[in-house]
N, C-alpha and C positions, 0 to 999 in steps of 0.2 A: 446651798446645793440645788436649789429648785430653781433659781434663775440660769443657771447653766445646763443643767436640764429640759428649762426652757426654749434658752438656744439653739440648743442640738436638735431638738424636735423640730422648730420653727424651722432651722438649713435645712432638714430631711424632707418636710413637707414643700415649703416654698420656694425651696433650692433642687435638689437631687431630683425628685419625682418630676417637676416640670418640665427637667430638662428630660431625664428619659421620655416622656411625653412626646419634647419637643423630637427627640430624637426618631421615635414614632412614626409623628405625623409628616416628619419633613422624609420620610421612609429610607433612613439610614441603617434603620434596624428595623427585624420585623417583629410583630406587634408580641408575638413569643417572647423577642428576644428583648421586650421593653420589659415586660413581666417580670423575666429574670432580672432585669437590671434595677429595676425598683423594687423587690424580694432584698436584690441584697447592698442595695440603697436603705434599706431600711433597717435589715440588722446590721450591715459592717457599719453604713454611714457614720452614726452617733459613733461607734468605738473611736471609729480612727478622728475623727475631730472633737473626740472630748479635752484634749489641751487645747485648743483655738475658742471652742465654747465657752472652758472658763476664763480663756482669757479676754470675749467679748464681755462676760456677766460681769468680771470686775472693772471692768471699762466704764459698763453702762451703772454701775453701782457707783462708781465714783464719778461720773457725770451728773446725774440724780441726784446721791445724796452726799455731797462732798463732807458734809458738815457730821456725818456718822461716824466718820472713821476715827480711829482714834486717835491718830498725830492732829488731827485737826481739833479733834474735842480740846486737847490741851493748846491749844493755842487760841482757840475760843474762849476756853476757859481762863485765862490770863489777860485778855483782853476782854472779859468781864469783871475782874479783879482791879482795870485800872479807874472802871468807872467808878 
């Protein structure tokens, strides 16, 4: 649960806010209306991308540690039985 958690924070921070930022500076919006949009950047954001979240965290969990999962253990495991 905490590496998807992870995620969600990471889009909000490094994703969402910069872009209102960029939104900002490039004076698309005024600087009020960046407020708002990062206010609710920051509580809707995570809701609405917590399916994408977990489905980056299991990505990167199964990128990392292939060898934790459990279809893998039994197939590790059987290929330490032939040794």
């Amino acid at each position: 649960m905490l590496g998807a958690a992870t995620w969600n924070y990471g889009l909000v921070v490094f994703v969402l806010i910069p872009i209102g930022l960029l939104l900002g500076w490039a004076q698309w919006l005024s600087w009020t209306g960046v407020i708002y949009f990062c206010v609710a950047a920051a509580f809707v954001g995570p809701v609405i991308m917590y399916p994408f979240s977990w489905s980056l965290w299991i990505m990167t969990y199964y990128l990392l540690l292939p060898y934790e999962l459990p279809v893998n253990q039994k197939a590790n495991a059987a290929f330490d039985e032939d040794e």
